[in-house]
C-alpha positions as CSV (number, residue, x, y, z in Angstrom):
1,X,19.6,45.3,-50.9
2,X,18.7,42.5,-48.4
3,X,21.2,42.7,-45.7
4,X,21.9,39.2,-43.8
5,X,20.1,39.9,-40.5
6,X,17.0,40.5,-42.6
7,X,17.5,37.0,-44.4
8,X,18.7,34.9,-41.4
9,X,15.6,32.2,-40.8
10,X,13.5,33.2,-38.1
11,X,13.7,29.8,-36.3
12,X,17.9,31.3,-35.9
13,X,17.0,34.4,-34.6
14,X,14.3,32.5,-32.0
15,X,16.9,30.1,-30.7
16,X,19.5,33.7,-30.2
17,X,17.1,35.2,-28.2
18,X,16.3,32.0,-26.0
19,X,19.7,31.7,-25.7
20,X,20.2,35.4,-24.7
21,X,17.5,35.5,-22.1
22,X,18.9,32.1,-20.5
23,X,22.2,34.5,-20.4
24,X,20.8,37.4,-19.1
25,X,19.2,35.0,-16.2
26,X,22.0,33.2,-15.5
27,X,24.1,36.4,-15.1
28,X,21.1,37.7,-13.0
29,X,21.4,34.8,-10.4
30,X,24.9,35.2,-9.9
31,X,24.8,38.7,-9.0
32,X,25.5,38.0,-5.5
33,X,28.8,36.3,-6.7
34,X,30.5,38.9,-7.9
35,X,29.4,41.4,-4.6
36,X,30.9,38.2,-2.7
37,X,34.3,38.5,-4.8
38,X,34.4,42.2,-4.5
39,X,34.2,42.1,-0.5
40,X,37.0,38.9,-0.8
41,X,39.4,40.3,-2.6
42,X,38.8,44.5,-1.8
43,X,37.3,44.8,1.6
44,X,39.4,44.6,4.8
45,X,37.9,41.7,6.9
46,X,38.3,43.5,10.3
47,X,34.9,45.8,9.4
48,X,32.3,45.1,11.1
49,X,28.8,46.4,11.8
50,X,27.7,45.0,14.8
51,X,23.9,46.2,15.4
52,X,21.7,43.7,17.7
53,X,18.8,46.1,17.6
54,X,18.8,46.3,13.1
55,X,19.6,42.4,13.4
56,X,16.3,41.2,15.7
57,X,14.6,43.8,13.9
58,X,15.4,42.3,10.0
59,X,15.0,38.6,11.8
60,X,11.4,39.5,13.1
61,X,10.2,40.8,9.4
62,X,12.0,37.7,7.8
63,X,10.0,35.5,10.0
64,X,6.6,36.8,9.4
65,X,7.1,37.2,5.6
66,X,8.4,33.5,6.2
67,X,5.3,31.9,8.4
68,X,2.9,34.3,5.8
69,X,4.4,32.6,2.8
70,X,4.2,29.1,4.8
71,X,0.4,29.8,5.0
72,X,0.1,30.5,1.2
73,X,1.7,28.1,0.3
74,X,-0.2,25.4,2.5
75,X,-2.9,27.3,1.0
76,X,-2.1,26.2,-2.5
77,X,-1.0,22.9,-1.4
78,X,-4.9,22.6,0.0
79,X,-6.2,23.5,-3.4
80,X,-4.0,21.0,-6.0
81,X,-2.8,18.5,-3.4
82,X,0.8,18.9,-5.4
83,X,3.1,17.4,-3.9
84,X,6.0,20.1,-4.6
85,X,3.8,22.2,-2.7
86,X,3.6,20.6,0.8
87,X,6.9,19.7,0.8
88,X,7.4,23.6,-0.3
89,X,5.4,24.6,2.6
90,X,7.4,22.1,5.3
91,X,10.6,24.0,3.9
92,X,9.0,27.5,4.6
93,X,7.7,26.1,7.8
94,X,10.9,24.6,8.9
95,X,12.5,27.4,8.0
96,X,10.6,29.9,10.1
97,X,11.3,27.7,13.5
98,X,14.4,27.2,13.3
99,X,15.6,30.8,12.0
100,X,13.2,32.2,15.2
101,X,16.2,31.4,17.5
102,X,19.0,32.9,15.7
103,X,17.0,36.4,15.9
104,X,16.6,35.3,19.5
105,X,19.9,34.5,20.3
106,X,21.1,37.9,19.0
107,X,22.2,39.6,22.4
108,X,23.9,36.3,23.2
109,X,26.5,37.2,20.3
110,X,29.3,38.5,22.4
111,X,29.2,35.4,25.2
112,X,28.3,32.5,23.1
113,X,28.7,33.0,19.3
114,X,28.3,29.6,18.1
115,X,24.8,29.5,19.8
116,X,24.1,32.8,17.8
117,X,25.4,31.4,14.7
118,X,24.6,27.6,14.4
119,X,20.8,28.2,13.9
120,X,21.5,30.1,10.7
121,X,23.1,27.2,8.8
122,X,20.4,24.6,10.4
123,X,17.4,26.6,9.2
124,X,18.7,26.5,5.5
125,X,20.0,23.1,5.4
126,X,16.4,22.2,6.6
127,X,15.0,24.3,3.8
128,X,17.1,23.1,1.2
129,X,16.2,19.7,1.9
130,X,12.7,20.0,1.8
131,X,13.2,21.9,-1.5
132,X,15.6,19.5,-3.2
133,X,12.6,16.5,-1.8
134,X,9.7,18.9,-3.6
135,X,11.7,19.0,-6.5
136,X,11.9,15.0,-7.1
137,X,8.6,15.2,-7.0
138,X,7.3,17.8,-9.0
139,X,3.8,17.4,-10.8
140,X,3.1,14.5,-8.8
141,X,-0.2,14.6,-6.9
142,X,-0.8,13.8,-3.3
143,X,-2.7,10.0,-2.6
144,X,-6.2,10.7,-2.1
145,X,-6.1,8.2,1.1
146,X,-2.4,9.8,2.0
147,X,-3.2,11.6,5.8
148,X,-1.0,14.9,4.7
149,X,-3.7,17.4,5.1
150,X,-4.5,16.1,9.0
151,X,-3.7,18.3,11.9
152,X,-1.5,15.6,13.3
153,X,0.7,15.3,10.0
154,X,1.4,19.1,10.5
155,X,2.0,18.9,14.4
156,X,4.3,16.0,13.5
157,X,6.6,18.2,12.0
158,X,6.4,20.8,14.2
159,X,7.6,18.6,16.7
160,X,10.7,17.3,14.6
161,X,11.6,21.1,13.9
162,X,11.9,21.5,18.1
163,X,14.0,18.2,18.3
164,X,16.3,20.0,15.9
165,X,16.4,23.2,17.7
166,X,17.5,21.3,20.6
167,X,20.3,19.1,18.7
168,X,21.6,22.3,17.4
169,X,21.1,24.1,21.7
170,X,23.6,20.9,22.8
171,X,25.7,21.4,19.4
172,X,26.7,24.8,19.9
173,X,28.0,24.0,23.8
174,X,29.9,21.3,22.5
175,X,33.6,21.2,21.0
176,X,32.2,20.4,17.2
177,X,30.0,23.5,17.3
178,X,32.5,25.1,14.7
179,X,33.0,21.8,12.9
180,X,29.0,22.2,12.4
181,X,28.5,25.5,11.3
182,X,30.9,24.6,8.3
183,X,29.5,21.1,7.6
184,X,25.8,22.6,7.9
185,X,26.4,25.5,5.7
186,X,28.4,23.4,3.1
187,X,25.2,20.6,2.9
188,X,23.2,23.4,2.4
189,X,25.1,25.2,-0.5
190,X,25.3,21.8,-2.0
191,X,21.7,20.9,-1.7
192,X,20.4,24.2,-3.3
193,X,23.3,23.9,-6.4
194,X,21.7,20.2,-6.8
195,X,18.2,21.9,-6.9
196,X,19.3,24.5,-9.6
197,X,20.9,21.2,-11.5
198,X,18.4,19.3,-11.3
199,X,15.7,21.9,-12.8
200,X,18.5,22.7,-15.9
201,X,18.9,19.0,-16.3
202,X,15.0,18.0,-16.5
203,X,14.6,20.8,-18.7
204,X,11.9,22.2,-16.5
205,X,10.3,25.1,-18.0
206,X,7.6,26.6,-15.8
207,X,7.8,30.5,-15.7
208,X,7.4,30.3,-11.5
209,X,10.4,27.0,-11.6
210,X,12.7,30.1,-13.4
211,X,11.8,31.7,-10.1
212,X,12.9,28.5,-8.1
213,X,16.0,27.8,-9.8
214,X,17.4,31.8,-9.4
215,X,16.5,31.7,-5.8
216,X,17.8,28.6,-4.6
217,X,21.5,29.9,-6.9
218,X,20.5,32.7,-4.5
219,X,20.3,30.8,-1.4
220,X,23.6,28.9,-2.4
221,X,25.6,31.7,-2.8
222,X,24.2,33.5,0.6
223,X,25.4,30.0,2.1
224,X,29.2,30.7,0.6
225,X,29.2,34.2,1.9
226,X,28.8,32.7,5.2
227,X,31.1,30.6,5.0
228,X,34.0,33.2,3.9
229,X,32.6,36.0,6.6
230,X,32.6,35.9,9.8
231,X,29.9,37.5,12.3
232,X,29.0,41.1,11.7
233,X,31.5,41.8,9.1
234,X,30.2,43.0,6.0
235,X,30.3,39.8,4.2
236,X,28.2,38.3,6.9
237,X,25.3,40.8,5.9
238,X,25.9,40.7,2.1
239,X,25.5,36.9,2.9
240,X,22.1,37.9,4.8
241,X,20.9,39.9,2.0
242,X,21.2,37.4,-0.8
243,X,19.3,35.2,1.5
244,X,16.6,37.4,1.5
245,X,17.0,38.5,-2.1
246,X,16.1,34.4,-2.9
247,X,13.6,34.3,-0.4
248,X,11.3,37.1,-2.0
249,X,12.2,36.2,-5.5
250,X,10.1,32.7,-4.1
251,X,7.5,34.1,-1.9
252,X,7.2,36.5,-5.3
253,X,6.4,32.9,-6.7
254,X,4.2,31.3,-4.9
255,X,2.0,34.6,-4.6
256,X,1.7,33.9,-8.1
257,X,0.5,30.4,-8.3
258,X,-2.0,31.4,-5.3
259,X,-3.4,34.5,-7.6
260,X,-3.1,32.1,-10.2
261,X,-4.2,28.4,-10.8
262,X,-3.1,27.4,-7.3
263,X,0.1,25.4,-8.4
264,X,3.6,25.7,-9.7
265,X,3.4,23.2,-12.8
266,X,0.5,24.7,-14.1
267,X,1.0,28.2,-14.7
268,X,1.7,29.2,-18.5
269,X,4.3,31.9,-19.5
270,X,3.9,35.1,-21.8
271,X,5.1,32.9,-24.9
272,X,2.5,30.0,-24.2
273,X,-0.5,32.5,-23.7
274,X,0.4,34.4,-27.2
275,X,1.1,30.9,-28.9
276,X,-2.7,30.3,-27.5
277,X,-4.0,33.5,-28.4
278,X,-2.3,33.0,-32.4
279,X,-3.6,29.1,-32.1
280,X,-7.1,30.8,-31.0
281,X,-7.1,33.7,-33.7
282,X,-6.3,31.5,-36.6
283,X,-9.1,28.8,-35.5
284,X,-11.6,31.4,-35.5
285,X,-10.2,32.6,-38.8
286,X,-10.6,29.2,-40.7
287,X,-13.9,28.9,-39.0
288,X,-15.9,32.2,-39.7
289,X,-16.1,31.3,-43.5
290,X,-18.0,27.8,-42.5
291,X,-19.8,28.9,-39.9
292,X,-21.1,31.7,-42.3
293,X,-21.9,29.3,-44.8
294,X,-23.6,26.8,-42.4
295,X,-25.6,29.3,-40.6
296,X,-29.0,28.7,-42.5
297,X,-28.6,24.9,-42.7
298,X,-28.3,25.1,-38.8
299,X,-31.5,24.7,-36.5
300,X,-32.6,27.3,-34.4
301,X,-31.2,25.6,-31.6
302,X,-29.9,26.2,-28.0
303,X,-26.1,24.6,-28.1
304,X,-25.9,24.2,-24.2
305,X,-26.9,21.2,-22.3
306,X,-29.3,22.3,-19.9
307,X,-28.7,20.2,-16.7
308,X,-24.7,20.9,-16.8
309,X,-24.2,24.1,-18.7
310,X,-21.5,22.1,-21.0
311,X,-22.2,21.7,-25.3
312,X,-24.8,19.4,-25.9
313,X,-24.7,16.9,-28.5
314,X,-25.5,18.7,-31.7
315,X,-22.9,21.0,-30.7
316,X,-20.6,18.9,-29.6
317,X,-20.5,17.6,-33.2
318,X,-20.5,20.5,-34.6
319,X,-17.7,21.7,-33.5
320,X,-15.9,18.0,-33.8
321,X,-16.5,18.0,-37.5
322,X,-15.2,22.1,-38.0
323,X,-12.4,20.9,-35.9
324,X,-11.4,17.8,-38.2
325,X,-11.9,20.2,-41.2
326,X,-9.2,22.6,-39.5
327,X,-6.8,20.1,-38.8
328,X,-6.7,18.2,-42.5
329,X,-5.8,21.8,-43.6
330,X,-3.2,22.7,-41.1
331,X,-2.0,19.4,-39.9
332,X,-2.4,20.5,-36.4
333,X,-2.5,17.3,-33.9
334,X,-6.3,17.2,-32.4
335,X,-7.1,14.6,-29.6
336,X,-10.8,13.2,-28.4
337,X,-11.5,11.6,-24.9
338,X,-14.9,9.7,-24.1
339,X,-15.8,9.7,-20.6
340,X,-18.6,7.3,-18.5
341,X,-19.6,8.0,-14.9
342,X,-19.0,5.0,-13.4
343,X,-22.0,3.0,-11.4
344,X,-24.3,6.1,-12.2
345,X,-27.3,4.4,-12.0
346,X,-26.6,3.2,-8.7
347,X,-26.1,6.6,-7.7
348,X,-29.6,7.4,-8.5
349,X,-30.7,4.4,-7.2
350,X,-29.4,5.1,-3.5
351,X,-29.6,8.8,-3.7
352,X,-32.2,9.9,-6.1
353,X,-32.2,11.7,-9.2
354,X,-31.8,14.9,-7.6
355,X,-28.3,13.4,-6.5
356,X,-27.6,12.1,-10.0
357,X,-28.3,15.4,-11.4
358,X,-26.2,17.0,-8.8
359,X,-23.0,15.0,-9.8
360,X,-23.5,15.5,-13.5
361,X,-23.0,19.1,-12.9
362,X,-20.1,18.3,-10.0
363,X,-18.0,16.4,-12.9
364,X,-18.6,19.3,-15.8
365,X,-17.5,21.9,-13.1
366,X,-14.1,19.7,-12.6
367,X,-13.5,19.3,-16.4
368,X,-13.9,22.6,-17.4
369,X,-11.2,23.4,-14.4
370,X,-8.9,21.2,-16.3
371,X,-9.3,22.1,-19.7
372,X,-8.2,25.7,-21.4
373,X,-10.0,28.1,-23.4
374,X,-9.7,26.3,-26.7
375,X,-10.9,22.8,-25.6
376,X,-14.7,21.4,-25.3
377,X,-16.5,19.1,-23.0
378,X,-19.9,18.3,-24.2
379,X,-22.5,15.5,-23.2
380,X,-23.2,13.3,-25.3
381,X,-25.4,10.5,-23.1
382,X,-26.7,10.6,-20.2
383,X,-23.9,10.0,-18.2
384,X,-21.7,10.3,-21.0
385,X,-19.3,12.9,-21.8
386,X,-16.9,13.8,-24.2
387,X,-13.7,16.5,-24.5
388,X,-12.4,17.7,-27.7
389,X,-8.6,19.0,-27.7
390,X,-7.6,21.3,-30.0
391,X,-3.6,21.4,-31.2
392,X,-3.0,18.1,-28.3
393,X,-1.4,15.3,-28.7
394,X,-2.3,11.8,-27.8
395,X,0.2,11.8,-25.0
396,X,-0.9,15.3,-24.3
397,X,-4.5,14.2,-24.3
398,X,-3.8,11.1,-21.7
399,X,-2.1,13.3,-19.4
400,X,-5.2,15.6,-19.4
401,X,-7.7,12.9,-19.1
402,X,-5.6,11.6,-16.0
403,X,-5.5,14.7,-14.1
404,X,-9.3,14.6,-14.5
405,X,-9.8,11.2,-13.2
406,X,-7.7,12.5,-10.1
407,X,-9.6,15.6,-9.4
408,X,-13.0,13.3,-10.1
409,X,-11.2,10.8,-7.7
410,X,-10.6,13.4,-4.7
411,X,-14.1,14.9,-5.3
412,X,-17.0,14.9,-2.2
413,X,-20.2,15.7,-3.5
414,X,-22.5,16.6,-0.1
415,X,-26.1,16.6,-0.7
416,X,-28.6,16.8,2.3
417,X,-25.8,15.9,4.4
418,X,-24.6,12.6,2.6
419,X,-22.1,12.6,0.9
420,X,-21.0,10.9,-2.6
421,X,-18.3,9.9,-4.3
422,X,-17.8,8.8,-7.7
423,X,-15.5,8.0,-10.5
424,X,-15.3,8.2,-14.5
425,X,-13.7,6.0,-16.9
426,X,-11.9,7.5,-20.2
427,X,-10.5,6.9,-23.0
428,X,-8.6,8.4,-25.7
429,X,-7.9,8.8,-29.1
430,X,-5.8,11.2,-31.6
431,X,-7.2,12.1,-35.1
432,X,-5.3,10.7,-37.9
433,X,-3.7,8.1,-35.2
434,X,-7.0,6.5,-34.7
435,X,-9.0,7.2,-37.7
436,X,-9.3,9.7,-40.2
437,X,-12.5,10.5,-39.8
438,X,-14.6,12.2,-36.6
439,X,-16.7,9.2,-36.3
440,X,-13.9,6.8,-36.2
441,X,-12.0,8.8,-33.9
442,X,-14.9,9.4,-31.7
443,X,-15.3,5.4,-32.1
444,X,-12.2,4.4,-31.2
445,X,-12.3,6.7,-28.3
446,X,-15.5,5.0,-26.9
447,X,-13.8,1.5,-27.1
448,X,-11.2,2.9,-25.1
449,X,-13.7,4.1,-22.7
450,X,-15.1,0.4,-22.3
451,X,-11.8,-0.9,-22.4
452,X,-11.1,1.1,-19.3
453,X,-14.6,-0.3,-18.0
454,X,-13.9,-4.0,-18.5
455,X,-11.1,-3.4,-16.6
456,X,-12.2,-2.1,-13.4
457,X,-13.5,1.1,-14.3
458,X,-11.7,4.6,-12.6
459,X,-9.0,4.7,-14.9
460,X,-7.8,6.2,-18.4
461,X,-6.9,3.8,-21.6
462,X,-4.8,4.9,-24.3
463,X,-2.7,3.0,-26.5
C-alpha cells in the first residue's frame, strides 16, 4: 500500500524543504535574541565583569582579523572591480579605525565612560552604512575610468575615518554624549535590519549573501544588546559576542569568494553545482550514441585552434549541431553569441602580427574566465569568435556576453613595453527564438554582431 508521503509530488516536498532550511536559518540568526531576552528578563543587571586587561586583549584580535579581512577583501575588490566589494572593504576598513580607539580608551572606563563607549556605536554605524551602500549596488561593476583603485581614493577615506574619530573625541566631552551613544547605536541596528530586508526583498540568492544577511541580523541584534546593557555587565559582553559572532560568519565569507571566483555574486551553491553536474551527465548521455555513430564519418582531425587553444571551426560546429539535436529533444533553452575584435587590423597594423596574435589569445583567456564547464568558445574567423550556451537563456546569454565586453573593456595587453587595448562587439541569439535551425541561429547572431558594429562597435546587441 502507497502511503501519502510516498505519493506527495516531488515539486511539494522541494518547496517543504526550502521552506524548512529558510526556517532553520532564520531561527539560526536570531540566536542572539533569545540569549538577549534570557539576560533581560532573568539576569540581575548589577553583575558586572569588569576586565580591562581581557577587553584590550579581545579588541586587539578583533582589529587584526578586521584590517586582515579589509585586505582580502580589497584583494577581491582588485580582482572583479565589484562594486559590493570596495564598498565592503571601506566598511571593514572603517570599521577597524574607528573600533582601534574604544580598545584604547579601555583604562579610561572608570573617569570618562562615554569616551570609552561612544566609539563602539560609531565604528558600526560606519560599517553598516557602507554595507547597506554595497548592497544597492550589488553585481554592479566598477567604471573602468572610475579612480577607486588609486592610492589617493584609499587615503581619502582614511582621512574621513580620523575626522570622525575626532567628532566622536569632542562628542563624548560634551552634554549630548549619552544622547549619541543611543542615536548611533539605533542608526546602526536600523541600517543592518534594512540590509537583511533588503536581501529577503530582492530575493537575492547567493550562498555567501545567506552569509551577509545572518551577519548583519547578527550585528543588529549585538547593536540592541547595547542598548539594553550597560558597560561591563553581562549584557554588554553578550552584546560583544554577537558582534563578533557576525563578524566571522562574514570574514568566513569573503575568504570564500577570495578561494573562490574572487566575488560575492558569482559563487554557485551545492544545489547549482549538482543541477550542473545532472545538466552535464545527461548531455553526455544523449551525446555518446551520436558521437559513436559519427566517429568514422569524422576526419582525423585536431579540434583545437592552434593560435588560442579554444575549438576551431569544425568543432565549433560540431558541437553546435549535437547541441541543437539535444535541445529539440529535451526542450532545454540554448543561446549563441558571435563576437568581432573590433579595429583588429589596425592592431596589426601599428603593432605587428605578433601583437595581433597576442590579443587573440588575451580575449580567449578572458572568455573562458567567464563561461562554465558546459559552454564553448570557438573561433570561427580570424578575429571572429563564437560561444555556445548550453541550458541559457537569451536574457541569460546577454548578461554573459556583457560581463565579457567589460572584462575585454578593462583588459591591458603589454607587449614589449606598449601597451594595447581593445574591444569586441557581440551579439546574440536563442535557438528556437531566432531560428530553428543552427545556421539560422548562428545567422541571426552575426547580424547582431554587425548591428552592434554599425553602431559604434564595443557593445552587446540583443533583441
Amino acid at each position: 500500500m502507497t502511503s501519502s508521503s510516498d505519493s506527495a509530488p516531488p515539486s511539494f516536498i522541494r518547496t517543504l524543504a526550502k521552506g524548512y532550511a529558510v526556517m532553520i536559518l532564520l531561527l539560526v540568526g536570531l540566536v542572539p535574541v533569545f540569549s538577549i531576552a534570557y539576560l533581560y528578563f532573568f539576569q540581575t543587571p548589577a553583575l558586572r565583569f569588569e576586565h580591562h586587561g581581557f577587553h584590550e586583549i579581545a579588541i586587539g584580535i578583533s582589529l587584526l582579523q578586521s584590517g586582515f579581512i579589509a585586505y582580502v577583501t580589497y584583494r577581491c575588490y582588485h580582482q572583479t572591480q565589484e562594486l559590493f566589494l570596495r564598498w565592503l572593504t571601506l566598511g571593514f576598513l572603517g570599521f577597524t579605525v574607528i573600533y582601534g580607539l574604544h580598545g584604547a580608551f579601555t583604562r579610561l572606563s572608570p573617569d570618562h565612560l562615554m569616551l570609552f563607549t561612544l566609539y563602539g556605536p560609531a565604528s558600526r554605524l560606519v560599517m553598516a552604512s557602507c554595507l547597506l551602500i554595497g548592497l544597492m549596488t550589488y553585481v554592479r561593476q566598477e567604471k573602468p575610468a572610475s579612480q577607486a583603485r588609486s592610492l589617493g581614493y584609499w587615503l581619502a577615506w582614511l582621512g574621513a575615518f580620523s575626522a570622525i574619530n575626532a567628532f566622536v573625541y569632542l562628542v563624548a566631552f560634551s552634554q549630548w554624549a549619552e544622547l549619541s551613544r543611543w542615536v548611533l547605536e539605533i542608526a546602526a541596528m536600523s541600517i543592518m535590519l534594512s540590509c537583511a530586508l533588503i536581501i529577503a526583498v530582492r530575493r537575492i540568492r547567493s550562498p555567501l549573501m545567506t552569509i551577509y544577511a545572518l551577519s548583519v541580523l547578527f550585528f543588529s541584534q549585538s547593536s540592541l544588546a547595547f542598548l539594553l546593557g550597560s558597560a561591563w555587565s553581562h549584557m554588554w559582553w553578550l552584546a560583544h559576542a554577537s558582534f563578533a559572532a557576525g563578524f566571522m560568519a562574514l570574514s568566513y565569507g569573503v575568504i570564500q569568494a577570495f578561494l573562490t571566483t574572487g566575488s560575492f555574486s558569482r559563487v554557485y551553491s551545492q544545489a547549482e553545482l549538482v543541477e550542473q553536474i545532472r545538466a552535464e551527465k545527461a548531455r553526455t548521455d544523449d551525446a555518446l550514441l551520436d558521437l559513436q555513430r559519427a566517429h568514422e564519418a569524422l576526419e582525423v582531425s585536431a579540434a583545437t585552434d592552434s593560435l588560442t587553444g579554444c575549438a576551431n571551426r569544425r568543432e565549433f560546429e560540431a558541437r553546435g549541431l549535437a547541441e541543437v539535436e539535444r535541445v529539440k529533444r529535451s526542450g532545454a533553452p540554448l543561446s549563441f553569441v558571435t563576437i568581432d575584435l573590433d579595429h583588429f587590423k589596425q592592431i596589426n597594423d601599428d603593432h605587428g602580427h605578433r601583437a595581433g596574435d597576442e590579443v587573440l589569445r588575451v580575449f580567449v583567456k578572458l572568455a573562458k574566465m567567464t563561461l562554465r564547464p558546459s559552454d564553448l568558445v570557438g573561433r570561427i574567423g580570424g578575429e571572429e569568435f563564437a560561444l555556445i550556451l548550453p541550458d541559457t537563456s537569451l536574457e541569460g546569454a546577454a548578461l554573459i556576453a556583457e560581463r565579457l565586453r567589460q572584462l575585454t573593456e578593462r583588459e591591458v595587453v603589454t607587449l614589449a613595453g606598449t601597451q594595447i587595448r581593445f574591444t569586441v562587439s557581440l551579439g546574440v541569439a536563442q535557438y528556437g527564438h531566432d531560428g530553428g535551425t543552427y545556421e539560422s541561429v548562428i545567422d541571426t547572431a552575426d547580424s547582431r554582431m554587425y548591428r552592434a558594429k554599425q553602431a559604434g562597435r564595443n557593445q552587446v546587441t540583443a533583441p
